[in-house]
Every structure is written in structure tokens, then in C-alpha cells.
PQR file with spaces between the fields and no chain letter, atoms N, CA, C, O and H, PARSE charges and radii, in Angstrom:
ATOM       1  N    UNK     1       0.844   -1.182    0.000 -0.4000 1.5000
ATOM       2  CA   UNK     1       0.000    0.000    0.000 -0.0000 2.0000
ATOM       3  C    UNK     1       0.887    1.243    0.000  0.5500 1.7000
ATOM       4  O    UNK     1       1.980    1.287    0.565 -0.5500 1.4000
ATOM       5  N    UNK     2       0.473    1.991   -0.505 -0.4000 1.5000
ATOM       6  CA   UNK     2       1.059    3.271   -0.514 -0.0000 2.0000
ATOM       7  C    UNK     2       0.432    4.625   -0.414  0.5500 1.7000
ATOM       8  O    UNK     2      -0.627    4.692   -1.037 -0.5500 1.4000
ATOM       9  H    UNK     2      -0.415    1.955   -0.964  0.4000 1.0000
ATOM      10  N    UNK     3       0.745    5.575    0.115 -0.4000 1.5000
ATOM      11  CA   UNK     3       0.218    7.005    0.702 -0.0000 2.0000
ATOM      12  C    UNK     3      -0.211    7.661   -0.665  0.5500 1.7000
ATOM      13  O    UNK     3       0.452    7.845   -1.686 -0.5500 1.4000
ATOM      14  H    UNK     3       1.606    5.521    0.621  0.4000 1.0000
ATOM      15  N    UNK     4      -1.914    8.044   -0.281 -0.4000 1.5000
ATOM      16  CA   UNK     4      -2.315    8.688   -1.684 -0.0000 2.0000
ATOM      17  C    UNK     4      -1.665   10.465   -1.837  0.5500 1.7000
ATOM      18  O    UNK     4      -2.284   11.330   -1.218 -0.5500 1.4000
ATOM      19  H    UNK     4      -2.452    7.895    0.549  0.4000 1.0000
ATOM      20  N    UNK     5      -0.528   10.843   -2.609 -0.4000 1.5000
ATOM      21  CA   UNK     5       0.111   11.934   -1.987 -0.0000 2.0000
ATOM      22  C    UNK     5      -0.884   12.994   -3.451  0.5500 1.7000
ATOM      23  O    UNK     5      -1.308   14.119   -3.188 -0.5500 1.4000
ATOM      24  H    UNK     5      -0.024   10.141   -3.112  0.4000 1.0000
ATOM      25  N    UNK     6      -0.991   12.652   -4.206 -0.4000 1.5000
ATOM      26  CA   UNK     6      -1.779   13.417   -4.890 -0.0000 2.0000
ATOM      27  C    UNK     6      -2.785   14.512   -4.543  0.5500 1.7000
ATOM      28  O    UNK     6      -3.031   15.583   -5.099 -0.5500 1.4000
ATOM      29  H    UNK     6      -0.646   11.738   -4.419  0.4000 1.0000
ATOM      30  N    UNK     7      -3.329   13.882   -3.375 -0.4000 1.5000
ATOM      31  CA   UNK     7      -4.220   15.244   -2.694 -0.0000 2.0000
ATOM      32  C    UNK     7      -3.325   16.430   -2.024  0.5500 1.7000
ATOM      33  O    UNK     7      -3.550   17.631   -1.874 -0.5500 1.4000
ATOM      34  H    UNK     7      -3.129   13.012   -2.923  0.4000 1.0000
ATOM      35  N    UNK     8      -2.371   15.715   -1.730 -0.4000 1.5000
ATOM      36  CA   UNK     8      -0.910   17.156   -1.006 -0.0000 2.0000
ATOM      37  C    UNK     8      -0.659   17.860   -2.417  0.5500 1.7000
ATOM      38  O    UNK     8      -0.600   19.085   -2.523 -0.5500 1.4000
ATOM      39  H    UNK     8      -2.188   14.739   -1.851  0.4000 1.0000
ATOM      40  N    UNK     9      -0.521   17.010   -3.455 -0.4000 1.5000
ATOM      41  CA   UNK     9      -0.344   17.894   -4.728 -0.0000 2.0000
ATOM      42  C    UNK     9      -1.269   18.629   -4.788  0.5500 1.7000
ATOM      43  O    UNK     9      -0.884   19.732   -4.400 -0.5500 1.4000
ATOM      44  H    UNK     9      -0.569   16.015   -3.369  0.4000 1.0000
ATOM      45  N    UNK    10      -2.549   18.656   -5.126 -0.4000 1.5000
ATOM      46  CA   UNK    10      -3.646   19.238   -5.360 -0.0000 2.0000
ATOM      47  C    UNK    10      -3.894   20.548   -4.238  0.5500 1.7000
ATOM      48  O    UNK    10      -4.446   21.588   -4.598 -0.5500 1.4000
ATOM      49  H    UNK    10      -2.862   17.760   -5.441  0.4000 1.0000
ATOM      50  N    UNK    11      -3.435   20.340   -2.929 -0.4000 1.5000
ATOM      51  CA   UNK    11      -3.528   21.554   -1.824 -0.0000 2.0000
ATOM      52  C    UNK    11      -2.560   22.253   -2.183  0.5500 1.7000
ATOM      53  O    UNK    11      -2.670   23.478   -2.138 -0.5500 1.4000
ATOM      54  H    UNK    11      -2.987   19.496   -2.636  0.4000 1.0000
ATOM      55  N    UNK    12      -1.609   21.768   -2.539 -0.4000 1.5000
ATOM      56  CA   UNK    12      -0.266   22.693   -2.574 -0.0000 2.0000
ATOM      57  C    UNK    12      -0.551   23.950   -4.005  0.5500 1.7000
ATOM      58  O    UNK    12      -0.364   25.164   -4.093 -0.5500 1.4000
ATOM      59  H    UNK    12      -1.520   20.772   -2.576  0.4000 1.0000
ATOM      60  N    UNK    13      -1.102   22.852   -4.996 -0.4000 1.5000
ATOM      61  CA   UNK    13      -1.527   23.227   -6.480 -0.0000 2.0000
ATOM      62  C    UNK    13      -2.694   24.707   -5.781  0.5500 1.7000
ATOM      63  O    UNK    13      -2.213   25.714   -6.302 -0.5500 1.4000
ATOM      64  H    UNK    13      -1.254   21.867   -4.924  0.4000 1.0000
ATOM      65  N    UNK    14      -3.347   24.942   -5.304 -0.4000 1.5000
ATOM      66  CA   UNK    14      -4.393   25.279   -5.077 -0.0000 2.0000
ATOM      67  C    UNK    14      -4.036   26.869   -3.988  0.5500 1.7000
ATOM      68  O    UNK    14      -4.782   27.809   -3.717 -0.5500 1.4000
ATOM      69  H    UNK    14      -3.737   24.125   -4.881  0.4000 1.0000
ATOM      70  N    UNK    15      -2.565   26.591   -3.582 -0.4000 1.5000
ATOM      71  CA   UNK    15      -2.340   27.735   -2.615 -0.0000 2.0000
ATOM      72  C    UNK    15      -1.786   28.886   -3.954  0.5500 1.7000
ATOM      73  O    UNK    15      -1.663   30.061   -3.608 -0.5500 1.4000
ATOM      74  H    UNK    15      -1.959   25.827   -3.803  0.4000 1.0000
ATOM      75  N    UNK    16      -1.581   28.657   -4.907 -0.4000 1.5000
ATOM      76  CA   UNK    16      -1.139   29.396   -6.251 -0.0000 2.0000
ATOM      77  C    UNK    16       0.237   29.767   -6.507  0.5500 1.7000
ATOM      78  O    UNK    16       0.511   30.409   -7.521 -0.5500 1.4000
ATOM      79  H    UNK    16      -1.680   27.702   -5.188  0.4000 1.0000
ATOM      80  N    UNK    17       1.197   29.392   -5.610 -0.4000 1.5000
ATOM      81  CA   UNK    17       2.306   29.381   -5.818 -0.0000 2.0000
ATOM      82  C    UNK    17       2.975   28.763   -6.875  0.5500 1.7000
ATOM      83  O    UNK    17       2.692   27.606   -7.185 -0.5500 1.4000
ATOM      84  H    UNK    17       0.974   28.871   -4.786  0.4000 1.0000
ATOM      85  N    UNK    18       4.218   29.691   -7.729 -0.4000 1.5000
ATOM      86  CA   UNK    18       4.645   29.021   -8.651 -0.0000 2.0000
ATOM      87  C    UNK    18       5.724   28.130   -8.274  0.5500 1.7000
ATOM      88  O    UNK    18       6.271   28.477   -7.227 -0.5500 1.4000
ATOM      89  H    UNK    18       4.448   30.631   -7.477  0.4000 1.0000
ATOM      90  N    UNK    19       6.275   26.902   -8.908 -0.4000 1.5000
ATOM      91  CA   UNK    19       7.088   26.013   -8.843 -0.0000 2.0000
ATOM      92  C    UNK    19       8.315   26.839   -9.048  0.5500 1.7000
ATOM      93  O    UNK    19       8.298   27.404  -10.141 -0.5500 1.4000
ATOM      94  H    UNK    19       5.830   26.620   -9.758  0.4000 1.0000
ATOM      95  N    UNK    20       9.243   27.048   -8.414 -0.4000 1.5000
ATOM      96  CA   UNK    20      10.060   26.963   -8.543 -0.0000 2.0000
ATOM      97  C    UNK    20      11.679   26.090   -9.172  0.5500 1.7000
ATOM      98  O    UNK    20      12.560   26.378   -9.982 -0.5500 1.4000
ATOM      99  H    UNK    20       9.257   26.589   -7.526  0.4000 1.0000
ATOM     100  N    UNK    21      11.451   25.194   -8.459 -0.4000 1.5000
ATOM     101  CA   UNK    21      12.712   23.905   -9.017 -0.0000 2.0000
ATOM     102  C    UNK    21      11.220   22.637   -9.265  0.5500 1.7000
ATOM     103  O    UNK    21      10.221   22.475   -8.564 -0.5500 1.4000
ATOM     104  H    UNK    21      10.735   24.960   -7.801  0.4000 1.0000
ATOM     105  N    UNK    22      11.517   22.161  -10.134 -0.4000 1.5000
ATOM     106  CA   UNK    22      10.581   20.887  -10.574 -0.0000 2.0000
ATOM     107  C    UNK    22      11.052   19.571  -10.145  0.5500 1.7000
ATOM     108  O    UNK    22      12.052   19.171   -9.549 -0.5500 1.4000
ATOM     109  H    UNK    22      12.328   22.293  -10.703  0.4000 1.0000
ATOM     110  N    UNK    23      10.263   19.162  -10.519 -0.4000 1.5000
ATOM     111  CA   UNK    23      10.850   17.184   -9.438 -0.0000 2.0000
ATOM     112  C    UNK    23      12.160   17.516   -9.909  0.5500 1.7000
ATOM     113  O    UNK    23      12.515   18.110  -10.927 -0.5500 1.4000
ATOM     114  H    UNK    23       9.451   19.487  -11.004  0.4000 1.0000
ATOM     115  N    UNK    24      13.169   16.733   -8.436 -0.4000 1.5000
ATOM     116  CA   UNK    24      14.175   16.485   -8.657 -0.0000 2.0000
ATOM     117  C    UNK    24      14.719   15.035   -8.526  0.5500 1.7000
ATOM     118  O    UNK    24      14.618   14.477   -7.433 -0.5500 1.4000
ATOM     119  H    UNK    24      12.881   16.250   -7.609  0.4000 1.0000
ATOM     120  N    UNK    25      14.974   14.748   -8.994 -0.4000 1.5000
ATOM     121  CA   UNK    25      15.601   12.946   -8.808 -0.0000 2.0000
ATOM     122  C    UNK    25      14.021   12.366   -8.371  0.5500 1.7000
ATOM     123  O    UNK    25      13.941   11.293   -7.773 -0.5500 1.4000
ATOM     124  H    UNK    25      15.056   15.201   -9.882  0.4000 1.0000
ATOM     125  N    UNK    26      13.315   12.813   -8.566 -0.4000 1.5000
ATOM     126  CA   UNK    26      11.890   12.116   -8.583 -0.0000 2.0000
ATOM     127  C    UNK    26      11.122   12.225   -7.741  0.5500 1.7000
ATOM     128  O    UNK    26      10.031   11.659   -7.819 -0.5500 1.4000
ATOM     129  H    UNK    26      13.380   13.684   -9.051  0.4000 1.0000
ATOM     130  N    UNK    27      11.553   13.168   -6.441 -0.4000 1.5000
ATOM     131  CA   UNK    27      10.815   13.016   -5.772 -0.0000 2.0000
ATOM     132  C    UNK    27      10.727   14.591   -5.001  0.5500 1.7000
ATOM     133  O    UNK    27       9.957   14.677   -4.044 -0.5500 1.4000
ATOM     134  H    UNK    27      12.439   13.627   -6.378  0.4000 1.0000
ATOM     135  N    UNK    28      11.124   15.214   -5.210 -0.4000 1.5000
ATOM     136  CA   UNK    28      11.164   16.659   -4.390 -0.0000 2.0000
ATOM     137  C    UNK    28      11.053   17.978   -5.563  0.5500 1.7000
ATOM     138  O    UNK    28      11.760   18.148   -6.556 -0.5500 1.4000
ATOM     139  H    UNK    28      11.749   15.145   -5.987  0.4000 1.0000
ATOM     140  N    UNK    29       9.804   18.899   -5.015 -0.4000 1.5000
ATOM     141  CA   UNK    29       9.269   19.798   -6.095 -0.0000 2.0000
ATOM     142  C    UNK    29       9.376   21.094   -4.648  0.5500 1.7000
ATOM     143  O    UNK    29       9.115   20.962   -3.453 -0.5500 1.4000
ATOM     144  H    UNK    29       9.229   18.761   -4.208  0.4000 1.0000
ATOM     145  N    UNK    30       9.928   22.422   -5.532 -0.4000 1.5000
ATOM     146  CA   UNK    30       9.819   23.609   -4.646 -0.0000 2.0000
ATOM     147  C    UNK    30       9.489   24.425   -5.512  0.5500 1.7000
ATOM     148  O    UNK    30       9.914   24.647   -6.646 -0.5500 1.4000
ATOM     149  H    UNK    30      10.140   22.529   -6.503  0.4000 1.0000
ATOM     150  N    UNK    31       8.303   25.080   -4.600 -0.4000 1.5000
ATOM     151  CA   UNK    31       7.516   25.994   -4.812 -0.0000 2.0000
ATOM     152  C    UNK    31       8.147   27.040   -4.061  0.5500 1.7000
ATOM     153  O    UNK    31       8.648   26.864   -2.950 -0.5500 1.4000
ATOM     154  H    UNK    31       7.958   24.900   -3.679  0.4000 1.0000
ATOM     155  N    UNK    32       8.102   28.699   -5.002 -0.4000 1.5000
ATOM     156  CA   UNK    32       8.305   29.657   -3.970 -0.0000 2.0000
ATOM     157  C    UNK    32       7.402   31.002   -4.341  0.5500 1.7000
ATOM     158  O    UNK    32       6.834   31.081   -5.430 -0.5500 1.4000
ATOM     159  H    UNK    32       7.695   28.842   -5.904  0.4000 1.0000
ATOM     160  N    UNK    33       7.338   31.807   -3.576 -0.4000 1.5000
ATOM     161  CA   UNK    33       6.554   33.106   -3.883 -0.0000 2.0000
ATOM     162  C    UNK    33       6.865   34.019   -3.072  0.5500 1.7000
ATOM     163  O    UNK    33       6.540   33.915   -1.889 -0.5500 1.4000
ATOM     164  H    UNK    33       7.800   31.743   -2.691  0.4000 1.0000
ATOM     165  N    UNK    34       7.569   35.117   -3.545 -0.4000 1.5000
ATOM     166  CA   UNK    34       8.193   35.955   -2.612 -0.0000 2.0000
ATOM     167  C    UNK    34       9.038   35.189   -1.760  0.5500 1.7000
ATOM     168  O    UNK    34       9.850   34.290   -1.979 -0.5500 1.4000
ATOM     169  H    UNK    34       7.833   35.202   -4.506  0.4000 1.0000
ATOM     170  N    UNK    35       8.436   36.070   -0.197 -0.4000 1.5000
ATOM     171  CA   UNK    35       9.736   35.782    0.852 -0.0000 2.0000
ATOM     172  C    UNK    35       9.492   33.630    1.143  0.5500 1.7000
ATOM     173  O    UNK    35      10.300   32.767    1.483 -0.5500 1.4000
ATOM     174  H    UNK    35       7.776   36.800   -0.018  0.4000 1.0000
ATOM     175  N    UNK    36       8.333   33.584    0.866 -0.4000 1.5000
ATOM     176  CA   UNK    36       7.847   32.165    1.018 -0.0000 2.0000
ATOM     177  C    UNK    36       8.469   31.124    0.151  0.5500 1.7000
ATOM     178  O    UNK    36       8.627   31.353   -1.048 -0.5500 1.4000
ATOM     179  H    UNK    36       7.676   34.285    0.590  0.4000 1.0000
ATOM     180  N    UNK    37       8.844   29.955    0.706 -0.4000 1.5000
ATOM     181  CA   UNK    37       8.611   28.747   -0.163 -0.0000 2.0000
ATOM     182  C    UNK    37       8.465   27.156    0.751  0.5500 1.7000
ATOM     183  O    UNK    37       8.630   26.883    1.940 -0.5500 1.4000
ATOM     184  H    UNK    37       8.715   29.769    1.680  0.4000 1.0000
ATOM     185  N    UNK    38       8.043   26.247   -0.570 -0.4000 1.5000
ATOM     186  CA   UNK    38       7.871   24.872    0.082 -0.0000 2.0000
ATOM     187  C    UNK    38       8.126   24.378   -1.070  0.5500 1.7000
ATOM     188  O    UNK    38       7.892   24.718   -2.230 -0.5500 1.4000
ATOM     189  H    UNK    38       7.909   26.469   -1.535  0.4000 1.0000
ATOM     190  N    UNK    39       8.927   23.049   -0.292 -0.4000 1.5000
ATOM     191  CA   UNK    39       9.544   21.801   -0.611 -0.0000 2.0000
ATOM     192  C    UNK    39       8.550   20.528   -0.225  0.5500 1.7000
ATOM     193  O    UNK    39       8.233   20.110    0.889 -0.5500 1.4000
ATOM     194  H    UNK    39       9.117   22.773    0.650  0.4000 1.0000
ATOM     195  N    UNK    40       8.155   20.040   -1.613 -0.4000 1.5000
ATOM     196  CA   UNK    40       7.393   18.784   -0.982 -0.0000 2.0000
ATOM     197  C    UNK    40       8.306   18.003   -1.926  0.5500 1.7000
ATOM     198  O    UNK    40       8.725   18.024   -3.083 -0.5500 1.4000
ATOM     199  H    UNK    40       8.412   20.380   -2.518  0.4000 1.0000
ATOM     200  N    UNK    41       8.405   17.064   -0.408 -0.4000 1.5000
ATOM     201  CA   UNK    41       9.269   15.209   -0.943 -0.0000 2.0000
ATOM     202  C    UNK    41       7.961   14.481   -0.887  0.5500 1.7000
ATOM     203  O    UNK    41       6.952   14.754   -0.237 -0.5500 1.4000
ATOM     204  H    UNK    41       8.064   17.046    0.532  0.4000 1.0000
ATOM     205  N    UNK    42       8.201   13.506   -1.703 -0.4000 1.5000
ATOM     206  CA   UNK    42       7.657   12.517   -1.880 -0.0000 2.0000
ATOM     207  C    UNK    42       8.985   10.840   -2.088  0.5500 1.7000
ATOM     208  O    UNK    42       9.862   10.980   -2.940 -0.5500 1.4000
ATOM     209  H    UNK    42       9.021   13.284   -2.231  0.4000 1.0000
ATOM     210  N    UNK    43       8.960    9.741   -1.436 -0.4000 1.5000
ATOM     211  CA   UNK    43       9.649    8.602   -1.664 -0.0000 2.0000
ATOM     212  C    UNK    43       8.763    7.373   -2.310  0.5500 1.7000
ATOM     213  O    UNK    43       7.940    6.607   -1.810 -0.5500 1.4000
ATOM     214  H    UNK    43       8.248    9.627   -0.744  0.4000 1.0000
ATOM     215  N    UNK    44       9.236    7.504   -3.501 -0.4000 1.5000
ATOM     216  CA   UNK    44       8.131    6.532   -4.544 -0.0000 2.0000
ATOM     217  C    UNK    44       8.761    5.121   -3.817  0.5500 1.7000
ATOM     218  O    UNK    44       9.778    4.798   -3.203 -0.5500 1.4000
ATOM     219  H    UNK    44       9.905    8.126   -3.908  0.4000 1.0000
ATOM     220  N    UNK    45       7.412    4.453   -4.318 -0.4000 1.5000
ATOM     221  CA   UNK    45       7.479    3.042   -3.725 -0.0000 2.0000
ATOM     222  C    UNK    45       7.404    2.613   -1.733  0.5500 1.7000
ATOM     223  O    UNK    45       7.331    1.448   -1.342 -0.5500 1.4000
ATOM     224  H    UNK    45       6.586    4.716   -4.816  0.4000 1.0000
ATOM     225  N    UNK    46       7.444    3.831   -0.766 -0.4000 1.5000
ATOM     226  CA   UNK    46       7.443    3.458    0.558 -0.0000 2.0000
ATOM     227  C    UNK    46       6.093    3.499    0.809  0.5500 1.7000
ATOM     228  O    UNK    46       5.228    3.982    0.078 -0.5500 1.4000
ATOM     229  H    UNK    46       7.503    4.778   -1.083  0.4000 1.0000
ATOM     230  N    UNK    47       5.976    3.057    1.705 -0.4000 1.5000
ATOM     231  CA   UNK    47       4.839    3.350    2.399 -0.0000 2.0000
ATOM     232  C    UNK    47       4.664    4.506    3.398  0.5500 1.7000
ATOM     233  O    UNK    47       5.081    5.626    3.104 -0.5500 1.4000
ATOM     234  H    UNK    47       6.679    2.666    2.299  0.4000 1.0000
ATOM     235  N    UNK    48       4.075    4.267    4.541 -0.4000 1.5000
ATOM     236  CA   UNK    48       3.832    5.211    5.722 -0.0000 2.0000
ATOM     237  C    UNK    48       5.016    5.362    6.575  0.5500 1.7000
ATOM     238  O    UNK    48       5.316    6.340    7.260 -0.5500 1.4000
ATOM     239  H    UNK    48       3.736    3.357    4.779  0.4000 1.0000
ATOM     240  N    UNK    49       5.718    4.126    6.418 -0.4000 1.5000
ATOM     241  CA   UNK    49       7.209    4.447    7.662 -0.0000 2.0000
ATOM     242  C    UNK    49       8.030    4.499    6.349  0.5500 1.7000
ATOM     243  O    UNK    49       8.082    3.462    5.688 -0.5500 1.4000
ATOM     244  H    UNK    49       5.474    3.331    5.861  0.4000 1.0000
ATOM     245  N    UNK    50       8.576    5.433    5.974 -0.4000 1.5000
ATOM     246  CA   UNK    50       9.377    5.589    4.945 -0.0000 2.0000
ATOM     247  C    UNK    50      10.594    5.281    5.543  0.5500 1.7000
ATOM     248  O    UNK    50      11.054    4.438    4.772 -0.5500 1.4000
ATOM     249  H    UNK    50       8.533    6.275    6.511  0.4000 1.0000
ATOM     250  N    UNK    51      11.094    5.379    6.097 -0.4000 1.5000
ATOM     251  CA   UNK    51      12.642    4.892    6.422 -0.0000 2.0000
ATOM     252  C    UNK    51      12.527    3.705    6.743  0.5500 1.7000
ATOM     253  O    UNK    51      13.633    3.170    6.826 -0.5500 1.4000
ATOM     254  H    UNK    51      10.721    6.064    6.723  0.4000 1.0000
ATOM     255  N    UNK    52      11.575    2.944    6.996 -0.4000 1.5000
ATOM     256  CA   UNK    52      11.419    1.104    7.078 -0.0000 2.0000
ATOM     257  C    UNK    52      11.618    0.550    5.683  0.5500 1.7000
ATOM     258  O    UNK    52      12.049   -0.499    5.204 -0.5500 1.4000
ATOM     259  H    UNK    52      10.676    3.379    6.930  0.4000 1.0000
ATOM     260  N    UNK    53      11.129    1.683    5.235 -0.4000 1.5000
ATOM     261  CA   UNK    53      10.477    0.684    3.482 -0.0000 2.0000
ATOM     262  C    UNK    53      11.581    1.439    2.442  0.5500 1.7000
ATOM     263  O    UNK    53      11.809    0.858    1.381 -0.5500 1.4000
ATOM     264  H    UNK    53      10.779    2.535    5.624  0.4000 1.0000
ATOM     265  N    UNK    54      12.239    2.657    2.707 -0.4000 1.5000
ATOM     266  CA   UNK    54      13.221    3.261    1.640 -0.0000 2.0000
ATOM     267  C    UNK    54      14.356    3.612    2.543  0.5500 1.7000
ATOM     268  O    UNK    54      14.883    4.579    1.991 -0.5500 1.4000
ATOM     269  H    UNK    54      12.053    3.128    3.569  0.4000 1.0000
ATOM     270  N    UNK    55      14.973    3.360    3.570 -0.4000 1.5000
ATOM     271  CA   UNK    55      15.900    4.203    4.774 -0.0000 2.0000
ATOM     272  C    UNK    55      17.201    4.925    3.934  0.5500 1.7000
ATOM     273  O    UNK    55      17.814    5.885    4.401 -0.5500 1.4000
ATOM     274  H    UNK    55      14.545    2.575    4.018  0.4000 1.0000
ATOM     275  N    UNK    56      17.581    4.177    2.359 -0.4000 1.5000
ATOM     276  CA   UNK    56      18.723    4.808    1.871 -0.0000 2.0000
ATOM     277  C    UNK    56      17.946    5.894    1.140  0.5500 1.7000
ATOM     278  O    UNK    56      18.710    6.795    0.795 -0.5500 1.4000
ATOM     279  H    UNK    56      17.083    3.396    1.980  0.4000 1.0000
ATOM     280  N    UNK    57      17.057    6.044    0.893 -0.4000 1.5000
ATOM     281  CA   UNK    57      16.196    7.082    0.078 -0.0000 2.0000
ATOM     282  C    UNK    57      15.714    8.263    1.457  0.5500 1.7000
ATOM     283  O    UNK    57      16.304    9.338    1.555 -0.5500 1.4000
ATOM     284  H    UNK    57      16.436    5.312    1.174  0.4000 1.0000
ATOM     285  N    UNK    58      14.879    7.969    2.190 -0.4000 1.5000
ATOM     286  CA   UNK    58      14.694    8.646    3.246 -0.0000 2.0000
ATOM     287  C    UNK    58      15.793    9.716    3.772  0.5500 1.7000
ATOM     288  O    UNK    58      15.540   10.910    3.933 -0.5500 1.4000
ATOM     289  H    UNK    58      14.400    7.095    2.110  0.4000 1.0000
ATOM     290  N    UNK    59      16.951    9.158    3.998 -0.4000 1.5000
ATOM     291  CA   UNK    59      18.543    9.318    4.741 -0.0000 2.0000
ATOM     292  C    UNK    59      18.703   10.385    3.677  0.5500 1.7000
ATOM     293  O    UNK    59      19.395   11.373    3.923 -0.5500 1.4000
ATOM     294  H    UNK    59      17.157    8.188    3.868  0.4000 1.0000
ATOM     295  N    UNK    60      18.091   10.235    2.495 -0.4000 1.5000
ATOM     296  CA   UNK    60      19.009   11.458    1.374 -0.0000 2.0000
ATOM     297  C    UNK    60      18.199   12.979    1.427  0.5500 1.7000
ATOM     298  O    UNK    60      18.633   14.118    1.249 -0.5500 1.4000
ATOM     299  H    UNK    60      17.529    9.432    2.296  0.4000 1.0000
ATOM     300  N    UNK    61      16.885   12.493    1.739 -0.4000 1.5000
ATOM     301  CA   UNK    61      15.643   12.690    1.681 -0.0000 2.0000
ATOM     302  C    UNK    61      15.964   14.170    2.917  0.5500 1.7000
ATOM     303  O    UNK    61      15.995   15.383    2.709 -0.5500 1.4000
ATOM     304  H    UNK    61      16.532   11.568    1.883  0.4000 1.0000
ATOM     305  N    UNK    62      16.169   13.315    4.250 -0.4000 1.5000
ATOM     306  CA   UNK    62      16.547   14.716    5.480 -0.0000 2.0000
ATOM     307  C    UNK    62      17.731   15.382    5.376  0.5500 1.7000
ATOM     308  O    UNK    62      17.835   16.529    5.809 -0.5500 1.4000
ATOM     309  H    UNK    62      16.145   12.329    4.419  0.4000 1.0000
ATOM     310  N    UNK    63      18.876   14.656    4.718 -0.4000 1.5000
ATOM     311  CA   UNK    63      20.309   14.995    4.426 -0.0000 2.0000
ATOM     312  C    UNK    63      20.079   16.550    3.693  0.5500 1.7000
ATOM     313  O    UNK    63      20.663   17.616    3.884 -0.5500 1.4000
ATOM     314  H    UNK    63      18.791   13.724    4.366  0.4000 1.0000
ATOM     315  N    UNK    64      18.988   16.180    2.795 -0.4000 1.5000
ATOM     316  CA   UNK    64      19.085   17.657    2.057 -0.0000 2.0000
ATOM     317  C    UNK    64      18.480   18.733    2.572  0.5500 1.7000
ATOM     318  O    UNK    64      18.885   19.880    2.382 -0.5500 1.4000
ATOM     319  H    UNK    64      18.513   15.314    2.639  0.4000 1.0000
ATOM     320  N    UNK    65      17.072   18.309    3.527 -0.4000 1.5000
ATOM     321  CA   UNK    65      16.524   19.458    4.213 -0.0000 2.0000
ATOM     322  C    UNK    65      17.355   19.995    5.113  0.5500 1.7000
ATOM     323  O    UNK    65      17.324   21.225    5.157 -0.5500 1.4000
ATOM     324  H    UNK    65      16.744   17.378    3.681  0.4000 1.0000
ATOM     325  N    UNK    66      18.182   19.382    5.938 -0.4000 1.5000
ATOM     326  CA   UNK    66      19.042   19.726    6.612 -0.0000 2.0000
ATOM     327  C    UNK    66      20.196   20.799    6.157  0.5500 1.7000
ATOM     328  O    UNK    66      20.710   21.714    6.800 -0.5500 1.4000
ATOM     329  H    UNK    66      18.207   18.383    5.902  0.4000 1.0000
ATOM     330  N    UNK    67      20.355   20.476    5.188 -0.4000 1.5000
ATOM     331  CA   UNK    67      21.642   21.218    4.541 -0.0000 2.0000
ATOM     332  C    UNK    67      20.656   22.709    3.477  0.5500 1.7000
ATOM     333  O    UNK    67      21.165   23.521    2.704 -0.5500 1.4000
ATOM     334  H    UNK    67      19.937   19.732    4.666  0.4000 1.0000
ATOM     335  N    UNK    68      19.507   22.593    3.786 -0.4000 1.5000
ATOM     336  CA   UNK    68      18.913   23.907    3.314 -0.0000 2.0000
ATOM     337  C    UNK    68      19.117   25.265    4.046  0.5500 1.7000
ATOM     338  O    UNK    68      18.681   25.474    5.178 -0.5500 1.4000
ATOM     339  H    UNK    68      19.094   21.934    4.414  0.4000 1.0000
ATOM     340  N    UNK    69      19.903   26.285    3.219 -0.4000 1.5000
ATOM     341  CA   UNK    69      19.876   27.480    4.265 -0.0000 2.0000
ATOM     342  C    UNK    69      18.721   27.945    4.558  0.5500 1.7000
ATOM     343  O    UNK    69      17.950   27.770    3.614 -0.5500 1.4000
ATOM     344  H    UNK    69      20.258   26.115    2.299  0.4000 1.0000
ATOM     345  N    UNK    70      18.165   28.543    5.577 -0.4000 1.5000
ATOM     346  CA   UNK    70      17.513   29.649    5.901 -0.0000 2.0000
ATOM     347  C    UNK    70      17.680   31.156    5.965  0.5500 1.7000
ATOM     348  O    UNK    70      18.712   31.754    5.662 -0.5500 1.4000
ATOM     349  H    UNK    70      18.791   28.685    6.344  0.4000 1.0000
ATOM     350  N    UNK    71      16.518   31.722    6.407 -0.4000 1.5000
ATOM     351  CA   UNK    71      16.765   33.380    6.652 -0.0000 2.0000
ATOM     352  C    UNK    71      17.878   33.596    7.543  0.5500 1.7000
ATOM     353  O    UNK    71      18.923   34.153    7.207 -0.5500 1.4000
ATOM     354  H    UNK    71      15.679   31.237    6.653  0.4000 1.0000
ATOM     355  N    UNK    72      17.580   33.058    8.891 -0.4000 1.5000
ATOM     356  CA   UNK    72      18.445   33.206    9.791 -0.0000 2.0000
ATOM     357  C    UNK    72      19.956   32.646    9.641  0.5500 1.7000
ATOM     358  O    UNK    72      20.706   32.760   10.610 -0.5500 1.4000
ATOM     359  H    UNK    72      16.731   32.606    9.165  0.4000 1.0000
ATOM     360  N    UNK    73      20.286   32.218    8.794 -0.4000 1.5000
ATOM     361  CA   UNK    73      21.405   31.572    8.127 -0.0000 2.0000
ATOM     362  C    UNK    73      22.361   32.850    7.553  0.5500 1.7000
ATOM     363  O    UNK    73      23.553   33.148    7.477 -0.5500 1.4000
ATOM     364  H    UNK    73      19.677   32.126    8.006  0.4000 1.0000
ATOM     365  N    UNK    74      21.675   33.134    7.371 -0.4000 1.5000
ATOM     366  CA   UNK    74      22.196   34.625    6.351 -0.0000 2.0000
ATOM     367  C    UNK    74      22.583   35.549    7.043  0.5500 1.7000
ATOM     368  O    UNK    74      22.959   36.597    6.518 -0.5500 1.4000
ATOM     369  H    UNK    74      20.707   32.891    7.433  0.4000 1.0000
């Protein structure tokens, strides 16, 4: 079984923000608008415990949020 993520598409689709960076390696799309933005991951093929069912995909998955600057970064 797998997480119906299409409706997160469709909310996200719906706040009117433009895409910014488009899927990347298949699974991560950023949206930004102005001072705002969002990053939605998605891990094809896991289920609900994604690091049970993908942990080398997952692991790459926080590796990069982690390494995202912020405002306060700056």
C-alpha cells in the first residue's frame, strides 16, 4: 500500500504558488513566492514508515533538508 500523496499535490496546487525547481531525482518539487517557499518530498514506492520501506532514500531525503539554508542563516 502506498500514501495517496496526490491530494498534497492538489492543496499545494491550489495555494497558487509558482514552482520553482521541478521534481528532482523524482521526488522533491519547490515551490516559492516571494519571501515564502515549500519543498514537498515525496519517496516513490514506501509506504507510511518511509525509512522502514526506503531508509537509503529517506537518509538522502533529510540529508538535504538539513543542509537547506535559511533566513536566519544569512
Amino acid at each position: 500500500m502506498t500514501f495517496p500523496y496526490v491530494g498534497i499535490e492538489q492543496w499545494i496546487a491550489s495555494l497558487g504558488i509558482r514552482v520553482e525547481i521541478p521534481w528532482v531525482g523524482g521526488y522533491e518539487m519547490t515551490y516559492a513566492e516571494n519571501d515564502f517557499s515549500l519543498t514537498f518530498a515525496t519517496v516513490k514506492g514506501a509506504g507510511h514508515l518511509v525509512p522502514v520501506d526506503k531508509p537509503k532514500e529517506s537518509m538522502d531525503v533529510i540529508k538535504r533538508w538539513l543542509a537547506t539554508p535559511t533566513d536566519s542563516d544569512s
